[in-house]
C-alpha positions as CSV (number, residue, x, y, z in Angstrom):
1,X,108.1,77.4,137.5
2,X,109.5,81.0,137.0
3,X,108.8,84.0,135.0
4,X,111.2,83.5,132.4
5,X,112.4,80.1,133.0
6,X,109.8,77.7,132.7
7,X,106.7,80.1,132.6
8,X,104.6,77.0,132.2
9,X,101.2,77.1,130.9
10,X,98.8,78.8,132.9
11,X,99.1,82.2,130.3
12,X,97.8,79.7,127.4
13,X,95.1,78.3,129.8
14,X,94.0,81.9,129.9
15,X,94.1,82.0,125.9
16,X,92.0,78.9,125.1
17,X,89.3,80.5,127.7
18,X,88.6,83.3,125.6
19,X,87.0,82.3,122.4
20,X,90.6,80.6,121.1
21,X,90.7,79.9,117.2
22,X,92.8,76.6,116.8
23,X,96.9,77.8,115.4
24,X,98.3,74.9,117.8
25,X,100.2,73.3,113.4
26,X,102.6,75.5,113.9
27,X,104.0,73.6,116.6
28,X,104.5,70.7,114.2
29,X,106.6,73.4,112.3
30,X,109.2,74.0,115.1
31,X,108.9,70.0,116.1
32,X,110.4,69.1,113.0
33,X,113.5,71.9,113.4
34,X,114.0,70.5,117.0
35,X,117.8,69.6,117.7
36,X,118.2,70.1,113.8
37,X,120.6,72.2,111.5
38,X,117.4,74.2,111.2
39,X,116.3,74.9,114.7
40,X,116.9,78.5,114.7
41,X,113.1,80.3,113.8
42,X,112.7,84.0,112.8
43,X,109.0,85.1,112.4
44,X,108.4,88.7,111.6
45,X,104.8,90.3,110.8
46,X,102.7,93.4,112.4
47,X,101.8,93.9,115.5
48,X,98.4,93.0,116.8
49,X,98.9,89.7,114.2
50,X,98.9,86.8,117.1
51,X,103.0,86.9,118.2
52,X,102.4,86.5,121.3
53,X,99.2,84.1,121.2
54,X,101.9,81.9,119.3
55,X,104.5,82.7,122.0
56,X,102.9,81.9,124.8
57,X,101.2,78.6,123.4
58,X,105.0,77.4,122.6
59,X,106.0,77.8,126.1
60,X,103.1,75.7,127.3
61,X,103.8,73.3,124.9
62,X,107.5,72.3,125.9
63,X,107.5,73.5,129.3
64,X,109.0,70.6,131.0
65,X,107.7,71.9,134.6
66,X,104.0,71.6,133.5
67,X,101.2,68.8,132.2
68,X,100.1,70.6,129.1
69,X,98.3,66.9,127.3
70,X,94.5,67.7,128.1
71,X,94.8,71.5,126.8
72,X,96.5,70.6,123.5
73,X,94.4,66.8,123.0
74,X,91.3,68.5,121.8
75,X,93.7,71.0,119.3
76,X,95.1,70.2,115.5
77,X,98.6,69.3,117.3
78,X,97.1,66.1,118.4
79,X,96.5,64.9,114.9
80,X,99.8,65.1,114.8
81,X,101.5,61.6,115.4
82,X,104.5,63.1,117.2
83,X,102.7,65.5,119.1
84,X,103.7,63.4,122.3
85,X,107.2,63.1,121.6
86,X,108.1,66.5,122.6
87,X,105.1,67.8,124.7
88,X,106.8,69.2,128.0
89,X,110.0,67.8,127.5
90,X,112.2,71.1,127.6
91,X,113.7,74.2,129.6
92,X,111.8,76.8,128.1
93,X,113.5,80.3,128.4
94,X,110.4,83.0,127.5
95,X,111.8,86.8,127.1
96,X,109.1,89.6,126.1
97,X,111.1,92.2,125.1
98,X,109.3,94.8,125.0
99,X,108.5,94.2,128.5
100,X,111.8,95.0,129.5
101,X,111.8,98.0,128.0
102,X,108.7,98.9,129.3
103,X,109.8,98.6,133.1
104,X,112.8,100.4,132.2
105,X,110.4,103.6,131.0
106,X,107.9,102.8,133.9
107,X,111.0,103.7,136.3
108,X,112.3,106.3,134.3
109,X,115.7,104.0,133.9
110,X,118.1,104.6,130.8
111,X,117.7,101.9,128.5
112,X,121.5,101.3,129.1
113,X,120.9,98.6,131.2
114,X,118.5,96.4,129.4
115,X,120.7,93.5,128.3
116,X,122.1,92.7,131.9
117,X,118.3,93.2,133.1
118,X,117.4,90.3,130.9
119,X,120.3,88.1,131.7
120,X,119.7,89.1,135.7
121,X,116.3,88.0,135.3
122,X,117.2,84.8,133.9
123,X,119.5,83.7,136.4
124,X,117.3,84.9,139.1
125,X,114.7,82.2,137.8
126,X,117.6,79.6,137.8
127,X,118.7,80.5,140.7
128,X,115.4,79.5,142.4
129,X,116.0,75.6,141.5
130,X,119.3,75.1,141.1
131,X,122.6,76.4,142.7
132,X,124.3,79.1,140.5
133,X,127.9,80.3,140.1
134,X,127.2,84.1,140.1
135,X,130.8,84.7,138.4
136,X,130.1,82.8,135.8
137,X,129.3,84.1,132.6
138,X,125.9,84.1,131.3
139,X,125.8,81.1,128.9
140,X,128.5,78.5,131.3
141,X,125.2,79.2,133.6
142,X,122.8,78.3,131.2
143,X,124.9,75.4,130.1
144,X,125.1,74.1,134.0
145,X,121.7,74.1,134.2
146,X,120.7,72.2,131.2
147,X,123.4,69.9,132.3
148,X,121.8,69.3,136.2
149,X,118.4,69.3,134.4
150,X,119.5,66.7,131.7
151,X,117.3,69.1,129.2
152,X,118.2,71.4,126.8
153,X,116.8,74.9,126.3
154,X,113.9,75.9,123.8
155,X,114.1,80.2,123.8
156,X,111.0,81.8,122.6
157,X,111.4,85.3,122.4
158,X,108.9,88.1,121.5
159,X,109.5,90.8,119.6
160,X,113.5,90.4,119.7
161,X,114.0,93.3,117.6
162,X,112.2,96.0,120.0
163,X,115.7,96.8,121.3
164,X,117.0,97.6,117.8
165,X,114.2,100.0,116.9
166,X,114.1,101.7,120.7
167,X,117.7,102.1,120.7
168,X,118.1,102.9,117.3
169,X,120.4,105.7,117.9
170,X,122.5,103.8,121.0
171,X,125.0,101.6,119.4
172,X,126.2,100.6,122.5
173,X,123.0,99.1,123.8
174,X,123.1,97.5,120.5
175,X,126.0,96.3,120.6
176,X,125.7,94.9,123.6
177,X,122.5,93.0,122.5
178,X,123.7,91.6,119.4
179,X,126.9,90.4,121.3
180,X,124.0,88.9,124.0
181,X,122.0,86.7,121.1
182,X,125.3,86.0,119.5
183,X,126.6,84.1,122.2
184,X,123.1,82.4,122.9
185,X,122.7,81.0,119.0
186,X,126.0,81.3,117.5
187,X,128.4,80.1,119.8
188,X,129.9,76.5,118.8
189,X,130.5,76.3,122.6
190,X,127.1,77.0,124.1
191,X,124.8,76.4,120.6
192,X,124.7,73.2,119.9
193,X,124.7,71.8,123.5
194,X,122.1,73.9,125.2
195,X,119.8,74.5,122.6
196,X,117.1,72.3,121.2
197,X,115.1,75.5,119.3
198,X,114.7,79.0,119.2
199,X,111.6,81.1,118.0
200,X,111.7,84.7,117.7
201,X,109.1,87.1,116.7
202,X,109.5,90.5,115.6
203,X,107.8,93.5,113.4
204,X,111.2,94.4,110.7
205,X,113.2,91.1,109.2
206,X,117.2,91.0,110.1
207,X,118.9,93.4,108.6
208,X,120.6,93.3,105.1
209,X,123.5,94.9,105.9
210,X,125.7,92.3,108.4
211,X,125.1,94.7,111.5
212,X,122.3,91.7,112.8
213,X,125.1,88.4,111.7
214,X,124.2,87.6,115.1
215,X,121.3,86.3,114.1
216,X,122.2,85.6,111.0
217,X,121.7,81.7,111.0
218,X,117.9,82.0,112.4
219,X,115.9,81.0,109.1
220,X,113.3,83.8,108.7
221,X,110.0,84.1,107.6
222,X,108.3,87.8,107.1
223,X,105.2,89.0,106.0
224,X,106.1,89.3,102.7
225,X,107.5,85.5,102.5
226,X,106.1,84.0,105.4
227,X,106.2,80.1,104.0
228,X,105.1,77.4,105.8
229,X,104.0,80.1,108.6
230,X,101.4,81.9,106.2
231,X,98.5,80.2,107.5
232,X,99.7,80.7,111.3
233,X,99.6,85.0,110.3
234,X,96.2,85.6,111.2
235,X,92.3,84.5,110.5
236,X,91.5,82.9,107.3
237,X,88.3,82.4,105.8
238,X,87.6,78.8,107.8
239,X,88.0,80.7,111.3
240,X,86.1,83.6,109.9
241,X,83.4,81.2,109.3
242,X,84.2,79.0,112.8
243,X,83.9,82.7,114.5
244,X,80.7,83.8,113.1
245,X,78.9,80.8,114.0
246,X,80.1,79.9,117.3
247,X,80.0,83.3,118.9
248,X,77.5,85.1,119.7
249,X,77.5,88.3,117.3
250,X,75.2,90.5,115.3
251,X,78.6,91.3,112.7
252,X,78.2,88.9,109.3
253,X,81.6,87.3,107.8
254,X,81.2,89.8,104.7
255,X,81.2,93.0,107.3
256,X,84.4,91.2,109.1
257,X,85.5,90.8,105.9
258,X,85.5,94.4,104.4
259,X,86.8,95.6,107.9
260,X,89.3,93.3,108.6
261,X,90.4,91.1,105.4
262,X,92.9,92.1,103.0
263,X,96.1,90.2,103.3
264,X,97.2,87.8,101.0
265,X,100.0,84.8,100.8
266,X,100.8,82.2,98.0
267,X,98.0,79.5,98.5
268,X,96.6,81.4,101.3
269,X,93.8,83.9,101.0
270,X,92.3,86.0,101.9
271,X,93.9,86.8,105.8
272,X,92.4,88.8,108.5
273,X,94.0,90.8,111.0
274,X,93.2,88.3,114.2
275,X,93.1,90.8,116.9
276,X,90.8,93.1,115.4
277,X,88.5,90.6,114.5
278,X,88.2,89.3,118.0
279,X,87.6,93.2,119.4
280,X,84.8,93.7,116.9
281,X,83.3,90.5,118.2
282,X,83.7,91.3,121.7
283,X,82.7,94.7,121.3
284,X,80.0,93.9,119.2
285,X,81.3,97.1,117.0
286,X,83.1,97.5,113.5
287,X,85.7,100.1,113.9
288,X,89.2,100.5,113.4
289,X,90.8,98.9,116.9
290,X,94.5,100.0,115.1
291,X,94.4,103.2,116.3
292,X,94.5,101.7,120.1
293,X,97.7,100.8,119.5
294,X,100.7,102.4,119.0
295,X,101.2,101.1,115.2
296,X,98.8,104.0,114.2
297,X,100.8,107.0,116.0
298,X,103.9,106.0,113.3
299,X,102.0,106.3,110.1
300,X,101.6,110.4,109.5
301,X,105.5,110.4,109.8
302,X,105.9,108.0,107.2
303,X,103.8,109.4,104.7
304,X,104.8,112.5,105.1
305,X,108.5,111.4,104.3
306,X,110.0,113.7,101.1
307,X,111.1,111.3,98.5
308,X,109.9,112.0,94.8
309,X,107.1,110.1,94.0
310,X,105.5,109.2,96.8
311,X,102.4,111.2,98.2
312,X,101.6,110.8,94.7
313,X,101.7,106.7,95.7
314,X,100.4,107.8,99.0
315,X,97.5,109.2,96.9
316,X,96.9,107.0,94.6
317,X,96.9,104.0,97.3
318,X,93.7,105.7,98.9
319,X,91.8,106.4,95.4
320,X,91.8,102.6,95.3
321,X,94.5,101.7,93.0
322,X,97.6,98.9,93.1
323,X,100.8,100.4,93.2
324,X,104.4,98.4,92.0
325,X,106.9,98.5,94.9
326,X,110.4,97.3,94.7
327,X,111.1,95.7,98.0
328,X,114.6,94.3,97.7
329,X,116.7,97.8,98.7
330,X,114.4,98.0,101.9
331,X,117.4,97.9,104.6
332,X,115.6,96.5,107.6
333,X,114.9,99.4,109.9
334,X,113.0,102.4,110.2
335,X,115.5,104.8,109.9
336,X,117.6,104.2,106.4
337,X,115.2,105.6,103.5
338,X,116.7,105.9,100.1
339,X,113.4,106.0,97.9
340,X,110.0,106.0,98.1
341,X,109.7,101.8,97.6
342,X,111.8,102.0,101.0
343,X,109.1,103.7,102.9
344,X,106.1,101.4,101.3
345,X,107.8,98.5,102.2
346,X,108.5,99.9,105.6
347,X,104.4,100.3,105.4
348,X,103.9,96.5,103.7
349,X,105.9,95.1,107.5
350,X,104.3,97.4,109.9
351,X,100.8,96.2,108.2
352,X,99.5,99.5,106.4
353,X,100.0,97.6,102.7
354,X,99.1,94.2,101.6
355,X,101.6,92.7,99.2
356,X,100.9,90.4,96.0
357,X,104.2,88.7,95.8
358,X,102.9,87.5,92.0
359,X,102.1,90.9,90.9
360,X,104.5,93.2,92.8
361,X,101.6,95.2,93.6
362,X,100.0,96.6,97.2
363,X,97.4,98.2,98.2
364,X,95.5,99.5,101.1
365,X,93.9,95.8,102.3
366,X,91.0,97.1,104.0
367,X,88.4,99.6,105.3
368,X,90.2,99.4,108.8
369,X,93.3,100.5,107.7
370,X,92.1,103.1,105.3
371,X,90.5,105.0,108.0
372,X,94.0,105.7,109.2
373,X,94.9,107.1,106.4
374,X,91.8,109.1,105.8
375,X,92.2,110.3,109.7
376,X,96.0,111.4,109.6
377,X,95.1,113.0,105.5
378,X,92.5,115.1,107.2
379,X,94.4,116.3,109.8
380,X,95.7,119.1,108.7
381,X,98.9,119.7,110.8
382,X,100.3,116.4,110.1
383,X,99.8,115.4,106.4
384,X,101.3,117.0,103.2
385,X,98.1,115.3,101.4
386,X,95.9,117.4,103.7
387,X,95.6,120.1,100.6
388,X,94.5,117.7,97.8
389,X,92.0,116.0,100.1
390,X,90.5,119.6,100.8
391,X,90.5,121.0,97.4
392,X,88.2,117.5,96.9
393,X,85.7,117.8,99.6
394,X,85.6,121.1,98.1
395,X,85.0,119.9,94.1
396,X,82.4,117.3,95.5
397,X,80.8,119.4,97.3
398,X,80.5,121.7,94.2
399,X,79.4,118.4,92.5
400,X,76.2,118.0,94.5
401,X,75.5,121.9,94.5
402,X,75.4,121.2,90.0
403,X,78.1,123.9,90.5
404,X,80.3,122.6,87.3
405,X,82.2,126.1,86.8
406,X,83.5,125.8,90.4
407,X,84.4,121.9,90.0
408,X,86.2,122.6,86.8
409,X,88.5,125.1,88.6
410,X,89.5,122.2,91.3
411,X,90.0,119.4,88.6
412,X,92.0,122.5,87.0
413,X,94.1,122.9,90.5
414,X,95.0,119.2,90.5
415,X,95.8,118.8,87.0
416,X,98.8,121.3,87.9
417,X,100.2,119.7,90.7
418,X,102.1,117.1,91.6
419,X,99.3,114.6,91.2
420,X,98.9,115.0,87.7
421,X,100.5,112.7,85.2
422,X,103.9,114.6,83.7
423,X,102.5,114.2,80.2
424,X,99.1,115.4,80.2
425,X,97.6,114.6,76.5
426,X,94.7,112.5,76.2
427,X,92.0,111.1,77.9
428,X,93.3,108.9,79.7
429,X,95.9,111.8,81.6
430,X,92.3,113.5,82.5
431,X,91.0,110.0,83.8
432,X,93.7,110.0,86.3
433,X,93.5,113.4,87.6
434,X,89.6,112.6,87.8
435,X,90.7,109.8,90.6
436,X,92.5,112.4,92.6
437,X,90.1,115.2,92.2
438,X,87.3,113.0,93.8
439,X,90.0,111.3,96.2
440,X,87.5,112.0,99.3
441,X,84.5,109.7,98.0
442,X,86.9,106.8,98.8
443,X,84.8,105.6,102.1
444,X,81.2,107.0,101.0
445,X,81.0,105.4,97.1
446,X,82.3,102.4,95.3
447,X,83.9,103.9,92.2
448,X,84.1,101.8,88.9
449,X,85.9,102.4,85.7
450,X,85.0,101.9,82.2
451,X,81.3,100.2,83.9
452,X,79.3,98.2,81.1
453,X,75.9,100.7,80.9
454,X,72.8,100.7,78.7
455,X,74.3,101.0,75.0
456,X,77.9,101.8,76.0
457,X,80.9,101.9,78.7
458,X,80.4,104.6,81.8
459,X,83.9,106.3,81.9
460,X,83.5,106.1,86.1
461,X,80.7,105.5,87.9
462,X,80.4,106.5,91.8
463,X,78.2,104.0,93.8
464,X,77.1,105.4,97.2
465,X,78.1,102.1,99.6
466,X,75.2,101.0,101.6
467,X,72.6,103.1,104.3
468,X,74.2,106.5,102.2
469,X,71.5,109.3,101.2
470,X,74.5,110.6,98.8
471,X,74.0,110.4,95.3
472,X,74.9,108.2,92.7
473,X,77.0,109.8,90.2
474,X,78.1,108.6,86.5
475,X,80.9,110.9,85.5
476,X,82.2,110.9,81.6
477,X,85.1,112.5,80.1
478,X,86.1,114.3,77.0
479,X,89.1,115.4,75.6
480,X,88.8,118.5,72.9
481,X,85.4,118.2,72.7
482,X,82.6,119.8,75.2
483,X,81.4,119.6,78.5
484,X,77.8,119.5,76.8
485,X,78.6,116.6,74.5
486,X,80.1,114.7,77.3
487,X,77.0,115.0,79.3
488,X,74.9,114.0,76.3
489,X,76.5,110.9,75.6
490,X,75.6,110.2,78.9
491,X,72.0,110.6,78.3
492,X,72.0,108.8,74.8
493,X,73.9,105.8,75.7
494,X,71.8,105.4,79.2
495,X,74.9,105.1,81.3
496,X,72.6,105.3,84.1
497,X,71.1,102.0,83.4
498,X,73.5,100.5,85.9
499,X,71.8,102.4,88.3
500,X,68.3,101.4,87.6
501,X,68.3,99.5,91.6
502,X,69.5,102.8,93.3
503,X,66.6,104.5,94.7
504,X,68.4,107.8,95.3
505,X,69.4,110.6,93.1
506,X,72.1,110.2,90.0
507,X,74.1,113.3,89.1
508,X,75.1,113.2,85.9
509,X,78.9,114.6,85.4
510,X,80.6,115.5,81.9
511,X,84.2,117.1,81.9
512,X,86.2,118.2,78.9
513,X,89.9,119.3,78.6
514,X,90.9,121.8,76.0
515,X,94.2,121.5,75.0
516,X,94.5,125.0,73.5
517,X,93.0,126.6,76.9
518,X,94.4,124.1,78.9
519,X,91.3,124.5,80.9
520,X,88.9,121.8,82.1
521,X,85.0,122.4,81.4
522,X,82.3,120.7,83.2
523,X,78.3,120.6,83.2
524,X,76.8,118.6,86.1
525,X,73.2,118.1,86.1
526,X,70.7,115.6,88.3
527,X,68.7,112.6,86.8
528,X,66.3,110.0,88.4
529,X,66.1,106.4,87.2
């Protein structure tokens, strides 16, 4: 038993003593590639979304050094009827990546030399059990060994394309990299004799543009297509429910939800992000637990990116609204931008978006992730939306003051910039300015459109969430008309009707445009239901 050969299974013993949610199907999936046409895996989603959980249980499932039946025989694989025909009976070569690199940095050491580090390590670990021709190349090694063991090899490799996005300007570590996986999975001398599967994680898919053919015969599933592997991504609502009732916790599946839920596949929804679930339940705490890892420190530069369009996106994206994104240009990598749909699908793989592969649309999937938006908007030095986020704490503020001269004047700010629709003519151009201009009530108020009220339709309606002393507010809008009859309207169709539960105050909002001043008006007064 070795480090990277034959890792054995004591890291998934380790896993299944801490509060384990059953994922053992998808080794049914990579059973039914073994020593097939098929046998080359590529699964790509964010970070913190159960890689390595998956990783590590592989390895104890094939390990051929190991006894792994009594930890899987109480798990879904054993309901399989083949389960047995393949548990422990292969070399298992296990390479973290991103471990490599990290002892590299730990050192100080160039990242030059991590492609002979991995193969060094390797043939260290062979080397231990077997007698090794050092002058040998890399793979006639490999291929001796799985010829004195009489097994082949099953490589499970996490986050294989760590190298690609640290080295991303050294096309000689590349290089060399590609030319190392290359000769591993698509080499008709070493491929087809040696190994019996390979499953690879990684954050980005293989790139479009024939500079990754190395891998090119892996068959890949992302987070946008995931397949067969969409139920593996994360939690669903079953080990929501498992979770809540067999661990001890004060935190209800509709709190996990809001926090953590959001993510959606064809047939499968709604998904959770699995690691932050389990740290709220540990913890005991709702929070975002994204920001602990180094996902979060990417985002600001991202959104800050200067292609037309998209803070506006950006923008709209935290006022609540589904976007359309064109995700077939996307290039692979985090360097090659040519639009704004490049960067939000750059956002849709690193986990910031949730995707509707029927609608074309994303989103912001949940309260966790839209706290790291709202923290990298509000800080100033980082984010170009920092302005329009201050000019509407400013207007709301104005809002609960009844101050309607100095809200107009905001709404009157937005209208001019980019935020504004290009053709500003009718009611529904002041509509979506209104979203922007109140863009900071996003966390503190659910905000409805076109809400069913007493004798008529509330234009928008702000509902303070839960445990809020803010007020409600019912906002309706007029186009070269009056401030005044908008907010009279208000009181003769009884818009706050809708609001007859809400023991706190109701502000009562009317804004008109005049096209001849091209000025906003607005009259904001307070009303109790």
């Amino acid at each position: 038993m070795g480090i990277y050969l034959n890792p054995g299974n004591e890291e998934f013993k380790r896993i299944i003593k801490s509060n384990y949610i059953d994922k053992t199907g998808l080794i049914s999936i990579i059973n039914s590639k073994i020593e097939t046409k098929k046998n080359l895996v590529c699964v790509s989603r964010p970070r913190r979304f159960g890689k390595s959980y998956a990783a590590q249980m592989l390895c104890s499932y094939y390990d051929c050094t190991c006894d792994s039946k009594e930890l899987f025989a109480t798990y879904q694989i054993a309901r399989d009827g083949t389960w047995l025909s393949y548990l422990n009976q292969f070399n298992v070569i296990y390479l973290d990546i991103t471990s490599f690199i990290s002892d590299l940095n730990s050192k100080g050491d160039s990242i030059n030399t991590v492609v002979n580090d991995i193969q060094d390590a390797v043939i260290n670990d062979i080397s231990a059990v077997a007698e090794v021709d050092l002058q040998a190349s890399f793979t006639n090694i490999l291929l001796k060994y799985v010829e004195y063991s009489g097994k082949k090899i099953v490589f499970i490799i996490d986050e294989w394309d760590a190298i690609i996005r640290e080295a991303k300007d050294n096309n000689e570590v590349q290089s060399a990299y590609l030319n190392l996986l290359r000769s591993l999975f698509k080499n008709g001398n070493f491929t087809s004799r040696a190994v019996a599967a390979a499953y690879m994680t990684g954050i980005l898919p293989i790139k479009k543009d024939g500079t990754e053919s190395a891998v090119s015969d892996f068959d890949e599933f992302t987070i946008i297509n995931p397949g067969k592997f969409s139920v593996y991504t994360g939690f669903n609502e079953d080990d929501i429910k498992t979770i809540c009732e067999k661990m001890e916790t004060h935190i209800s599946a509709d709190e996990l939800k809001e926090w953590y839920d959001g993510y959606s596949f064809d047939g499968i929804n709604p998904i959770y992000n699995p690691y932050s679930v389990m740290q709220a339940i540990e913890m005991g705490k709702l929070e975002s637990y994204w920001r602990k890892t180094t996902a979060a420190e990417t985002l600001f530069t991202y959104i800050n990116m200067d292609f037309k369009g998209l803070q506006e996106d950006i923008a709209r994206l935290i006022s609540g609204e589904h976007i359309h994104v064109d995700i077939n240009n996307f290039n692979n990598d985090v360097e090659t931008f040519n639009s704004k749909d490049d960067v939000l699908t750059l956002l849709i793989h690193l986990g910031y978006l949730a995707y509707d592969n029927n609608t074309q649309m994303v989103r912001i999937p949940n309260k966790e992730v839209r706290t790291e938006f709202d923290s990298l908007l509000k800080n100033e030095s980082k984010s170009k939306l920092a302005d329009l986020v201050k000019k509407s704490e400013q207007l709301f503020q104005a809002t609960i003051n009844l101050q309607g001269d100095v809200v107009a004047k905001a709404i009157d700010d937005i209208r001019w910039s980019e935020y504004a629709p290009t053709f500003y003519n009718n009611e529904q151009a002041l509509r979506y300015v209104i979203k922007f201009a109140y863009i900071c009530c996003v966390d503190m108020y659910q905000k409805v459109e076109e809400l069913p009220s007493g004798k008529g339709v509330a234009d928008v309606v702000y509902i303070p969430k839960k445990d809020s002393n803010l007020p409600a507010m019912v906002v309706e809008l007029k186009w070269n008309k009056t401030e005044t009859a908008a907010l009279q309207q208000i009181k003769e169709k009884k818009y706050p009707a809708i609001l007859q539960d809400y023991a706190g105050d109701i502000l009562l909002v009317g804004v008109n445009y005049n096209e001849k001043t091209k000025h906003h008006s607005c009259l904001v007064e307070r009303a109790s239901c």
